[in-house]
MOPAC internal coordinates of N, CA, C and O (Angstrom, degrees):
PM7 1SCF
backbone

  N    0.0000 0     0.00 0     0.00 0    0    0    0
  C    1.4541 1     0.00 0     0.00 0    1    0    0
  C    1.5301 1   107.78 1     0.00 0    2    1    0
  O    1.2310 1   119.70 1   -68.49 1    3    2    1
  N    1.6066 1   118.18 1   111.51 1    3    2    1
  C    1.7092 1   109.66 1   152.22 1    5    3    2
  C    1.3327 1   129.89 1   -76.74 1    6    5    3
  O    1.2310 1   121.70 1   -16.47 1    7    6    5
  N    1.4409 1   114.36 1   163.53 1    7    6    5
  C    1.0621 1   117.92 1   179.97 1    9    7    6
  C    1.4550 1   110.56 1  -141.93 1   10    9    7
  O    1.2310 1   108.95 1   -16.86 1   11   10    9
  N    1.4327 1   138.29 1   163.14 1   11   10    9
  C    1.0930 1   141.14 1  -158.79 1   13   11   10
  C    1.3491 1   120.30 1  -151.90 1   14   13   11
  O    1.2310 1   103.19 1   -39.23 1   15   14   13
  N    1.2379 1   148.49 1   140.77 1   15   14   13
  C    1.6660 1   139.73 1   164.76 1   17   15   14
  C    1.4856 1   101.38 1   -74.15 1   18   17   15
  O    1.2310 1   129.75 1   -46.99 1   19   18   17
  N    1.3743 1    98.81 1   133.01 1   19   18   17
  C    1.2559 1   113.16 1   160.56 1   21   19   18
  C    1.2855 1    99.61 1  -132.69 1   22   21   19
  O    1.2310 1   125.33 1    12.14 1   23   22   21
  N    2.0968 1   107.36 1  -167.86 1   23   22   21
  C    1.6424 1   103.94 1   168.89 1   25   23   22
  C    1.0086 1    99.76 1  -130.17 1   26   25   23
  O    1.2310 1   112.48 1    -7.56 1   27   26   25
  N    1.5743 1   131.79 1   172.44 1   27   26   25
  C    1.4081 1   137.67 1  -174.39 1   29   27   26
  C    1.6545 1    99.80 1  -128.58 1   30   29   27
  O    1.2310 1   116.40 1   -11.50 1   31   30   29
  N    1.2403 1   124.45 1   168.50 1   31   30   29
  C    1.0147 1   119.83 1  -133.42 1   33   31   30
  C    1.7561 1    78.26 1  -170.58 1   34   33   31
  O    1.2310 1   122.37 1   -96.97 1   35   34   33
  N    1.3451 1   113.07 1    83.03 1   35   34   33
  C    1.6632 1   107.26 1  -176.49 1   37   35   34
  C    2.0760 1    86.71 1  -117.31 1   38   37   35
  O    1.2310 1   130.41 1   -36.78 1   39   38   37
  N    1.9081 1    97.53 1   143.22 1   39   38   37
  C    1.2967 1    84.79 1  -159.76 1   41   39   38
  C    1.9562 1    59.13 1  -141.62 1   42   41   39
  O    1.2310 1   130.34 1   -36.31 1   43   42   41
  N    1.5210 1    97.66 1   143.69 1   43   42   41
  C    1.2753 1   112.21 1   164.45 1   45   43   42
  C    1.3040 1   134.49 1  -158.83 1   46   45   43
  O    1.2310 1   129.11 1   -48.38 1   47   46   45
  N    1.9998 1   100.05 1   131.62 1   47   46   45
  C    1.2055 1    93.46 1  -149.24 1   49   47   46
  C    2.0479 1    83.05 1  -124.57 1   50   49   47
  O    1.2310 1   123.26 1    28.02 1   51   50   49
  N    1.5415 1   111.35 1  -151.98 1   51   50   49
  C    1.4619 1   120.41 1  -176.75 1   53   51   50
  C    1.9185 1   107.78 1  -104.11 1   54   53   51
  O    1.2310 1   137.41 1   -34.90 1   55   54   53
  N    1.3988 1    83.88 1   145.10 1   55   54   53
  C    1.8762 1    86.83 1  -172.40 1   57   55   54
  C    1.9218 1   101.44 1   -61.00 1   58   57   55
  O    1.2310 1   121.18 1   155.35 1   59   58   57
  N    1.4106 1   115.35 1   -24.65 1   59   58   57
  C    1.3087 1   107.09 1   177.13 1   61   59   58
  C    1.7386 1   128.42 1   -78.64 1   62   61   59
  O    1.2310 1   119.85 1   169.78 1   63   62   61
  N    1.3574 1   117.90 1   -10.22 1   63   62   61
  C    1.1777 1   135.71 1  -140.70 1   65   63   62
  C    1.8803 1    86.40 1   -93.98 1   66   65   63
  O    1.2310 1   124.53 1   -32.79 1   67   66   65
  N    1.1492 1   108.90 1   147.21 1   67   66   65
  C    1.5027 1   123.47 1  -161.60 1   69   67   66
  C    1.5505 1   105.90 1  -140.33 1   70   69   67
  O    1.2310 1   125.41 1   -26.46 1   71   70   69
  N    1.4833 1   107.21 1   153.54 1   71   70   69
  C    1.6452 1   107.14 1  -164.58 1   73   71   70
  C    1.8318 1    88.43 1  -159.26 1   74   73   71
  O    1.2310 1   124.00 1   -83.67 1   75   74   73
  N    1.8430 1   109.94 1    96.33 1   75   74   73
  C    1.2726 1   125.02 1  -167.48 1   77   75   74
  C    1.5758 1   131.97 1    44.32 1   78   77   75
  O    1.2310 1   131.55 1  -141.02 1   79   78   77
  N    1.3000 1    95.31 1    38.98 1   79   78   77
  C    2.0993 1   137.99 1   161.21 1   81   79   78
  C    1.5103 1    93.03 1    92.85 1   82   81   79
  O    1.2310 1   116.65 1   167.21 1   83   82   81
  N    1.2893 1   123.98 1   -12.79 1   83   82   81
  C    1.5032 1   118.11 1   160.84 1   85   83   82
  C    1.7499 1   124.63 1   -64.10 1   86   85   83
  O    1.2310 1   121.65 1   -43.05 1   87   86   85
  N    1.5525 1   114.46 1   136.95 1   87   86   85
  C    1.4162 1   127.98 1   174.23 1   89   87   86
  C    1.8892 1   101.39 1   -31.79 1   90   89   87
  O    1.2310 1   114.76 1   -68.24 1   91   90   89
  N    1.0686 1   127.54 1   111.76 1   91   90   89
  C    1.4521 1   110.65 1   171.14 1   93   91   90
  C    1.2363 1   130.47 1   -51.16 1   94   93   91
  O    1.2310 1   123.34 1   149.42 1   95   94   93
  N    1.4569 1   111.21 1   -30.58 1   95   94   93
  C    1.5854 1   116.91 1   170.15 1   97   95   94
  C    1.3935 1   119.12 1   -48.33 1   98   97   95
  O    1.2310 1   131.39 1   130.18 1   99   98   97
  N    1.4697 1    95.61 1   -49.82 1   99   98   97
  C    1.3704 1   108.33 1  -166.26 1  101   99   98
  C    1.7639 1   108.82 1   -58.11 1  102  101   99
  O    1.2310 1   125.15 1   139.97 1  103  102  101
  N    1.6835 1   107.72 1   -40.03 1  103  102  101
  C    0.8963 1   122.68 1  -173.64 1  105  103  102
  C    1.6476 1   106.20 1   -69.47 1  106  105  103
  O    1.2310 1   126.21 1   114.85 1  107  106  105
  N    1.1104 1   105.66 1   -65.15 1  107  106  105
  C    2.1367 1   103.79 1   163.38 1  109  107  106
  C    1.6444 1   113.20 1   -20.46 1  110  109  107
  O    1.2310 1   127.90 1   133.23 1  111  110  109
  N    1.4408 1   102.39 1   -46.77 1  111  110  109
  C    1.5251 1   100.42 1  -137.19 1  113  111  110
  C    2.0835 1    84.92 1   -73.69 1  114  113  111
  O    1.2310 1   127.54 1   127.30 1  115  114  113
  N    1.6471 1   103.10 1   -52.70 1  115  114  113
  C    1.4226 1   106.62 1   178.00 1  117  115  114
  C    1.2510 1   122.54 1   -52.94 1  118  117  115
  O    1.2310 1   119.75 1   156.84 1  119  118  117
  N    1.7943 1   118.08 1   -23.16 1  119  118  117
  C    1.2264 1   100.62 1   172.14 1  121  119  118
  C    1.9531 1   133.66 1   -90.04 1  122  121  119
  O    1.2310 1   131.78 1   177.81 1  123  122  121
  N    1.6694 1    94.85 1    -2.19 1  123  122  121
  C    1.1202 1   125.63 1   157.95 1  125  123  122
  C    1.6369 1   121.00 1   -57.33 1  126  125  123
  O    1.2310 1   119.48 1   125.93 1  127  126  125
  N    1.1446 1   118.59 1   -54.07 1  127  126  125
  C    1.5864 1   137.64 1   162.45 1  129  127  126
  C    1.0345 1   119.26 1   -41.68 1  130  129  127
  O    1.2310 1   126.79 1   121.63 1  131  130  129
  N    1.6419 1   104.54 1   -58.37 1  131  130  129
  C    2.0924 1   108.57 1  -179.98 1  133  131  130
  C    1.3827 1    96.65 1   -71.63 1  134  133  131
  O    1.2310 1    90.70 1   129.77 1  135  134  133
  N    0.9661 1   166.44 1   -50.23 1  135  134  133
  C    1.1453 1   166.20 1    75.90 1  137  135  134
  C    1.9095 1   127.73 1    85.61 1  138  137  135
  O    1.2310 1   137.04 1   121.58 1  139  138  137
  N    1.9458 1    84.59 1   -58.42 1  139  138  137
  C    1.3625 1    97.48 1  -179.87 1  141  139  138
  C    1.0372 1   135.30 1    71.28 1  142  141  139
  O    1.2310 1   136.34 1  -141.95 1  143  142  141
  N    2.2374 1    85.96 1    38.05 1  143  142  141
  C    1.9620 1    78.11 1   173.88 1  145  143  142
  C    1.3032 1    80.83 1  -102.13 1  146  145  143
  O    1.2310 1   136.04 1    -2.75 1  147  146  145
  N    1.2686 1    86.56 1   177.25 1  147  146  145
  C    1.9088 1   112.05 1   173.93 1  149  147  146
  C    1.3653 1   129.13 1   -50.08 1  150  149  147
  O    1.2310 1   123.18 1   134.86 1  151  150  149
  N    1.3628 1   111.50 1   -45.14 1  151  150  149
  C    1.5109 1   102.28 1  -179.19 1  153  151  150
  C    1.3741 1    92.15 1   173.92 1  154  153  151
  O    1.2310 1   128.40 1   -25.68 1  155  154  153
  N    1.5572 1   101.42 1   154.32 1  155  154  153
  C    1.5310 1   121.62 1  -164.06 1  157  155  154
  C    1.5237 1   106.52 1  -145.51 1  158  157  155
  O    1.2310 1   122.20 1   -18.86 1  159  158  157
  N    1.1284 1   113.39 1   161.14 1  159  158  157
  C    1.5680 1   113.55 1  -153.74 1  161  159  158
  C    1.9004 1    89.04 1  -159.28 1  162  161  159
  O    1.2310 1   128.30 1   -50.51 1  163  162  161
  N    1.5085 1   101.61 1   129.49 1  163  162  161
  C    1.8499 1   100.14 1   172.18 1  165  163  162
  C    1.5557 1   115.67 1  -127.33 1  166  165  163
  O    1.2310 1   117.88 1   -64.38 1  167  166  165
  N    0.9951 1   121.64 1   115.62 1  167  166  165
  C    1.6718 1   122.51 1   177.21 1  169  167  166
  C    1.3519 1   115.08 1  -111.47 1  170  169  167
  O    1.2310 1   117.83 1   -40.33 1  171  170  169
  N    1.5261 1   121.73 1   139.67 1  171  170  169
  C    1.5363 1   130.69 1   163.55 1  173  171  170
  C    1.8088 1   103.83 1   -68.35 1  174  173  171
  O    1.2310 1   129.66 1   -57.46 1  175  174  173
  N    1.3564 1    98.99 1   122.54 1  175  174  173
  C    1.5351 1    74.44 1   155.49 1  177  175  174
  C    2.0113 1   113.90 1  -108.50 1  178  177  175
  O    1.2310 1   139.68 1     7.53 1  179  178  177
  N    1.1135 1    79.43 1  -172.47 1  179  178  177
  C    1.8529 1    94.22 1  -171.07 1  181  179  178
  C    1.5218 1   116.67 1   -86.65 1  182  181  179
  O    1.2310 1   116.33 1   157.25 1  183  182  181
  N    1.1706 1   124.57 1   -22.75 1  183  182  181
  C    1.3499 1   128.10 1   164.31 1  185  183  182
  C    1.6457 1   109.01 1   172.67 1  186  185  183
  O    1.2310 1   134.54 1   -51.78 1  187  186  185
  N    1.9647 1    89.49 1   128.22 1  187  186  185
  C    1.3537 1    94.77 1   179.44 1  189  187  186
  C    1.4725 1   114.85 1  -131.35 1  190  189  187
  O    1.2310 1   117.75 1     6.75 1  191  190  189
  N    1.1771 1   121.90 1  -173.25 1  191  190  189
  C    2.0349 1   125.92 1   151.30 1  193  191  190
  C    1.5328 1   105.74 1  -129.74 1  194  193  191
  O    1.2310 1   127.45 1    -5.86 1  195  194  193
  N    1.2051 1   103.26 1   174.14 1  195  194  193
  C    1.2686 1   123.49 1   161.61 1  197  195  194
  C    1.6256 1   132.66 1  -152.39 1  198  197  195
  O    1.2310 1   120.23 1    24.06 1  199  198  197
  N    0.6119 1   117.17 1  -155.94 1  199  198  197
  C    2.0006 1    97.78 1  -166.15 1  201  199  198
  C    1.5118 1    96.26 1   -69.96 1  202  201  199
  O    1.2310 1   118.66 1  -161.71 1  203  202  201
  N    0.6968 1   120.15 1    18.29 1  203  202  201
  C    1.8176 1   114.32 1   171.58 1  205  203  202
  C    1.1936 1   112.27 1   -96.54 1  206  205  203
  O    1.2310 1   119.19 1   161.91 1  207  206  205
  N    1.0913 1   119.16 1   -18.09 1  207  206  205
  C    1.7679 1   125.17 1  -163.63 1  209  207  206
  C    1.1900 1   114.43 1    81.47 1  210  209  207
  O    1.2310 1   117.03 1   171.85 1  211  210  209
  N    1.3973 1   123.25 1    -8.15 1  211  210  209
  C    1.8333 1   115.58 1  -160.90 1  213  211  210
  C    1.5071 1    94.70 1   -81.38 1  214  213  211
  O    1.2310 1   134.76 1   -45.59 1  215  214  213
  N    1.3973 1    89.05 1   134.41 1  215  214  213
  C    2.0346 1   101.00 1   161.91 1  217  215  214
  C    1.3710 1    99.34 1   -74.02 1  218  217  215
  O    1.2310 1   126.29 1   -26.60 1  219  218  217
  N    1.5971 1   105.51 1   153.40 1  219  218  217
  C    1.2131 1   112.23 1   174.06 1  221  219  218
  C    1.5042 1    93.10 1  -136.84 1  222  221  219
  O    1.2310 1   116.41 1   -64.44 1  223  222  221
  N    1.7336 1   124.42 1   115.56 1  223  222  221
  C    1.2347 1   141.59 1   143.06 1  225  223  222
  C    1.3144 1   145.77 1  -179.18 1  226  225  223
  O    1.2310 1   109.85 1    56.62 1  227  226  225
  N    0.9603 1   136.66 1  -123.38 1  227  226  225
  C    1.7350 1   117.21 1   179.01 1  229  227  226
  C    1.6053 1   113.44 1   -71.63 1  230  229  227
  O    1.2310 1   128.45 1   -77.38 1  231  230  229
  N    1.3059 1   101.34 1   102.62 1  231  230  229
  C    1.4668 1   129.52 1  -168.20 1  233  231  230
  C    1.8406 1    94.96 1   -63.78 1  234  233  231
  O    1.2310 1   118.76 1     3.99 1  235  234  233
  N    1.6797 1   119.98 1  -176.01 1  235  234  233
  C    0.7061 1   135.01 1   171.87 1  237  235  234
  C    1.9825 1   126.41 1   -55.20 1  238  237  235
  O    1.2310 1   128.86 1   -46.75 1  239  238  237
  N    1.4710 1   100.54 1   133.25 1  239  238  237
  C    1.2922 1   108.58 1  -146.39 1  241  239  238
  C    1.2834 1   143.79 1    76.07 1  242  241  239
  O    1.2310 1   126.58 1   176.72 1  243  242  241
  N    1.3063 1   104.95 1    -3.28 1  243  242  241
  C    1.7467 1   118.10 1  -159.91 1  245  243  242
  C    1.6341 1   116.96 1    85.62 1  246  245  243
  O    1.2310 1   119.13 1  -170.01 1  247  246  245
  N    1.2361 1   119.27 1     9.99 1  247  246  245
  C    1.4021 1   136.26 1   162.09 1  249  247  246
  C    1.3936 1   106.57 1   -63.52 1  250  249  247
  O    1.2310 1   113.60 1   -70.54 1  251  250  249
  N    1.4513 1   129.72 1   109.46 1  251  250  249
  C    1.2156 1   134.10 1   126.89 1  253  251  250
  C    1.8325 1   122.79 1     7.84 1  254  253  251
  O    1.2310 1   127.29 1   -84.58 1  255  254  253
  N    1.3596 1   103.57 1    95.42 1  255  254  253
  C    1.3768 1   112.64 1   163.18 1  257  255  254
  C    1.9379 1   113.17 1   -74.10 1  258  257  255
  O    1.2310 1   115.86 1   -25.46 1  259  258  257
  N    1.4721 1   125.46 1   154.54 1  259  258  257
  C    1.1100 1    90.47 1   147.95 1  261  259  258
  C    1.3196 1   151.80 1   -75.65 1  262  261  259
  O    1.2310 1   126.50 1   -22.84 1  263  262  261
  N    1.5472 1   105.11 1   157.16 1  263  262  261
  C    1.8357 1   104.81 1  -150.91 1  265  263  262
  C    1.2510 1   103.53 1  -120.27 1  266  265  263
  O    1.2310 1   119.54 1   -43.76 1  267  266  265
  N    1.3103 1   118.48 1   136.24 1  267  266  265
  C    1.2576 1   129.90 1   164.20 1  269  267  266
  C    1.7658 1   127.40 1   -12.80 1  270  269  267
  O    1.2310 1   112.68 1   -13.03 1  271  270  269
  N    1.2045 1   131.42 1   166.97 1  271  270  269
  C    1.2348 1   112.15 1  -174.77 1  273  271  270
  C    1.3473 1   106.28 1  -177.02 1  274  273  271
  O    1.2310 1   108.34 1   -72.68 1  275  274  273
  N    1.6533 1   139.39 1   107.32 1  275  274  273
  C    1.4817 1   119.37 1  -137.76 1  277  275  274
  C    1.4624 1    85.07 1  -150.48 1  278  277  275
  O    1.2310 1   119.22 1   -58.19 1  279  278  277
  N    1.3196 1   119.09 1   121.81 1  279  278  277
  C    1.7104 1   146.61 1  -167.36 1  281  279  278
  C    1.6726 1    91.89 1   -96.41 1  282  281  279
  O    1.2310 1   116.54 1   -43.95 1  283  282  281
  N    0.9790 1   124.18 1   136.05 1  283  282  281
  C    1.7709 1   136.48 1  -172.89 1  285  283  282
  C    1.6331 1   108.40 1  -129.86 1  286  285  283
  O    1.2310 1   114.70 1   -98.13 1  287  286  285
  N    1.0605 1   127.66 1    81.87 1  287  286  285
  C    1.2788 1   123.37 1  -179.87 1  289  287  286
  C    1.4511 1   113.56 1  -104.22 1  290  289  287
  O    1.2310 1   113.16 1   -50.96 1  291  290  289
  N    1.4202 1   130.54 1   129.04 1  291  290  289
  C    1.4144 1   132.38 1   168.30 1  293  291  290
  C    1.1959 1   113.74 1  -118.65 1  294  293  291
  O    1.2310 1   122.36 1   -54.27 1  295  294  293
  N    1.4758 1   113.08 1   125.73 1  295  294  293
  C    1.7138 1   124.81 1   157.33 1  297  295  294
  C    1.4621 1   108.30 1  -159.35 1  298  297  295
  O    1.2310 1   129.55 1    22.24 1  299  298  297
  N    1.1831 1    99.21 1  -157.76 1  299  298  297
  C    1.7989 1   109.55 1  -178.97 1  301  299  298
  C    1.2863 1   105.16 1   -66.66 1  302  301  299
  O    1.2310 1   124.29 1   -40.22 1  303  302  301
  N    1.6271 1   109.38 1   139.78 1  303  302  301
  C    1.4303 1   125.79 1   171.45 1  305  303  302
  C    1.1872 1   127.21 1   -33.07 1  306  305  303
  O    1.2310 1   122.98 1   148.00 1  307  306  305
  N    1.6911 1   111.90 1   -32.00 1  307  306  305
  C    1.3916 1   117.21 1  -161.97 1  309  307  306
  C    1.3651 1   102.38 1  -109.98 1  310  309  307
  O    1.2310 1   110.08 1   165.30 1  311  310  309
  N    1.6977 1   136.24 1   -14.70 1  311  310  309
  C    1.3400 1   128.74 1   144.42 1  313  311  310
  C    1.2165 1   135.93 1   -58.82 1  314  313  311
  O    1.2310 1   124.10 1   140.78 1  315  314  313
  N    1.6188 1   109.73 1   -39.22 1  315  314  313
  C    1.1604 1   111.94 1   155.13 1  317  315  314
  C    1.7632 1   126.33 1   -45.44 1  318  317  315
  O    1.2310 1   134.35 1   111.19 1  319  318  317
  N    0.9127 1    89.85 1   -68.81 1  319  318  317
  C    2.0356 1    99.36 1   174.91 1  321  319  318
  C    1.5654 1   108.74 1   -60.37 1  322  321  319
  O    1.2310 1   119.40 1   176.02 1  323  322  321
  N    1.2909 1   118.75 1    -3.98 1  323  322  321
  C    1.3360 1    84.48 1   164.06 1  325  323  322
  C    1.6676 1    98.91 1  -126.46 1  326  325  323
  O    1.2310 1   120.98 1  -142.53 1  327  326  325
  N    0.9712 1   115.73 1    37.47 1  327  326  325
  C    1.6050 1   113.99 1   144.94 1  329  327  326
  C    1.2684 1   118.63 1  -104.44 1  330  329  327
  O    1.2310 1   116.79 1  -175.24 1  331  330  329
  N    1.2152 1   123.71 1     4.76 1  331  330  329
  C    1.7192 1   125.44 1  -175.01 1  333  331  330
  C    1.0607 1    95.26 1   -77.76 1  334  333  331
  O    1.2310 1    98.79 1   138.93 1  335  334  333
  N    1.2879 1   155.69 1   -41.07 1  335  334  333
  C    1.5780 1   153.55 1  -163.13 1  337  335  334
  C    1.4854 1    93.65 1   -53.28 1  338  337  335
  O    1.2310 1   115.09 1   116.79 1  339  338  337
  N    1.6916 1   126.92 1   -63.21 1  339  338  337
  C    1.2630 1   140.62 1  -174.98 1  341  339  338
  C    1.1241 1   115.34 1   -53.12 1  342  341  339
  O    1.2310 1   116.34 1   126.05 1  343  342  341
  N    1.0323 1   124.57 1   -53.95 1  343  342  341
  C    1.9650 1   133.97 1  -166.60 1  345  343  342
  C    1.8594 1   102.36 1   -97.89 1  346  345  343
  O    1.2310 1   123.28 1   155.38 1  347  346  345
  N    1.4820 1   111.32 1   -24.62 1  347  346  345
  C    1.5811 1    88.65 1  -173.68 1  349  347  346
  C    1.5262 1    96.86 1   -75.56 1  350  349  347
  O    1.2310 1    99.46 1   155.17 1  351  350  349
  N    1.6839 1   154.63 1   -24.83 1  351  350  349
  C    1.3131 1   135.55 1  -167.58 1  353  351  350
  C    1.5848 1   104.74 1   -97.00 1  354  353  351
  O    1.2310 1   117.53 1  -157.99 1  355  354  353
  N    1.8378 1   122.30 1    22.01 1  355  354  353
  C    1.3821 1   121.99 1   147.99 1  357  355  354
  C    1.9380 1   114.69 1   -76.73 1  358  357  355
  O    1.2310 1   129.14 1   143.13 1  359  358  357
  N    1.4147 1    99.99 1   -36.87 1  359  358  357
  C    0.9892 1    92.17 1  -149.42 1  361  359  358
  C    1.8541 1   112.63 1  -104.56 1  362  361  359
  O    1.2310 1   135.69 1  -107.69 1  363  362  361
  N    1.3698 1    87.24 1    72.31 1  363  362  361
  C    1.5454 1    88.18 1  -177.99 1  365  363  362
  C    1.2203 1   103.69 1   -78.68 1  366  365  363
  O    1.2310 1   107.85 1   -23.62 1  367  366  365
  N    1.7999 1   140.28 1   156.38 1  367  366  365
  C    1.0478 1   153.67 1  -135.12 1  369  367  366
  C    1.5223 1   132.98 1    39.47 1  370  369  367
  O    1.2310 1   128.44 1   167.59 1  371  370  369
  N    1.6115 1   101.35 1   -12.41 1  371  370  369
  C    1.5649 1   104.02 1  -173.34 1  373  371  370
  C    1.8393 1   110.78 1  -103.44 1  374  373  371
  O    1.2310 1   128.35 1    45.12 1  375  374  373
  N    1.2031 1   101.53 1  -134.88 1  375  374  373
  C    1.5212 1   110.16 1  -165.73 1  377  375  374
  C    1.5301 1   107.24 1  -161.90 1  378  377  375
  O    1.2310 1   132.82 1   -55.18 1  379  378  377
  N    1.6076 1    92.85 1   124.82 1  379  378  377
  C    1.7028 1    94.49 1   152.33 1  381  379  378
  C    1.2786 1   103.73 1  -122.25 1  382  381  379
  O    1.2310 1   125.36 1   -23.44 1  383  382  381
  N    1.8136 1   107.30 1   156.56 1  383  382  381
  C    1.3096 1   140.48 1  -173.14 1  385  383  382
  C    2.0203 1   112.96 1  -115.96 1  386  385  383
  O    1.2310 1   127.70 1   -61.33 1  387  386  385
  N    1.0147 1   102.79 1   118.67 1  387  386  385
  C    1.5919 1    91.70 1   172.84 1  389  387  386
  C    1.4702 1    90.75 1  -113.38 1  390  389  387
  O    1.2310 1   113.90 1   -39.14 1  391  390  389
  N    1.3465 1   129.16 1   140.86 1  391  390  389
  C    1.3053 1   144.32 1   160.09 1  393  391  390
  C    1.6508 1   117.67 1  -134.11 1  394  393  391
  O    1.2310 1   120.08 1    -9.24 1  395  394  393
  N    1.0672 1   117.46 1   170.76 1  395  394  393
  C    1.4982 1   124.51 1   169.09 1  397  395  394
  C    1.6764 1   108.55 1   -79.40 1  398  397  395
  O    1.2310 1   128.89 1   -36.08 1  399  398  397
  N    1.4441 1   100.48 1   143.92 1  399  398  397
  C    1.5265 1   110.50 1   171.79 1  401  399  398
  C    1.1908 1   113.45 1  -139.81 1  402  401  399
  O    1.2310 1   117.70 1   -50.90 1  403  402  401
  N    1.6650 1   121.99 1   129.10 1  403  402  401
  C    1.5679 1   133.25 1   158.92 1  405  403  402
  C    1.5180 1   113.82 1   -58.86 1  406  405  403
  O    1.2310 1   126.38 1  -108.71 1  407  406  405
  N    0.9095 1   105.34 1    71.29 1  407  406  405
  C    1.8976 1   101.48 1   157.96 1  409  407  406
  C    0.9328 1   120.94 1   -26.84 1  410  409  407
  O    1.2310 1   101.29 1   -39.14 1  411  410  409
  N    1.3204 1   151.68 1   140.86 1  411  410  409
  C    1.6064 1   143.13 1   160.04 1  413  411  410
  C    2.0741 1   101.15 1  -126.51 1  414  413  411
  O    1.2310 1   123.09 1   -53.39 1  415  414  413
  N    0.9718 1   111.68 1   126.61 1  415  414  413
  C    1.4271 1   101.52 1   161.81 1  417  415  414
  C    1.8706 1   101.15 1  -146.45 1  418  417  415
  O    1.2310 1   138.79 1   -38.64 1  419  418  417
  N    1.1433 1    81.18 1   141.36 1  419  418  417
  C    1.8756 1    91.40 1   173.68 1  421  419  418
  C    1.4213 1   124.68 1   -64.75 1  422  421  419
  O    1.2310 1   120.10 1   180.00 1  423  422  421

């Protein structure tokens, strides 16, 4: 099995949060694609915060608060960074992360 450095590119924003009446994710994820990174991956999570202090999760009654929502993209350092120009002025209130990633492929 090889393996390789890459970077990941985890950007997280709210399942309600919208970017020109479209889902923002949705909108991340496509602008990730034209883009030409490699591959992108989107998960809800179950309960989060962020520098605000606000909890985010099953709100009153068992109703759905908004929930976390975290876009996973891996490729080369330098594709990554140059799609941030595009996706960082979607994501006002949230967060992107660039870190290192172990690739593994068989």
């Amino acid at each position: 099995m090889r393996s390789e450095i890459q970077k990941m590119l985890l950007i997280i924003v709210e399942d309600v949060d919208r970017w020109r009446g479209q889902p923002l994710h949705e909108e991340i994820v496509r602008t990730l694609r034209r883009q030409g990174v490699a591959g992108a991956t989107v998960w809800t999570g179950i309960e989060g915060y962020g520098v605000s202090g606000h909890l985010h999760h099953k709100g009153l009654f068992g109703v759905p608060d908004e929930k976390p929502v975290v876009i996973a993209a891996v490729d080369e350092e330098k594709k990554l960074r140059a799609v941030l120009p595009a996706i960082l002025p979607m994501i006002d209130g949230g967060v992107a992360l660039l870190q290192d990633a172990e690739v593994f492929q068989p």
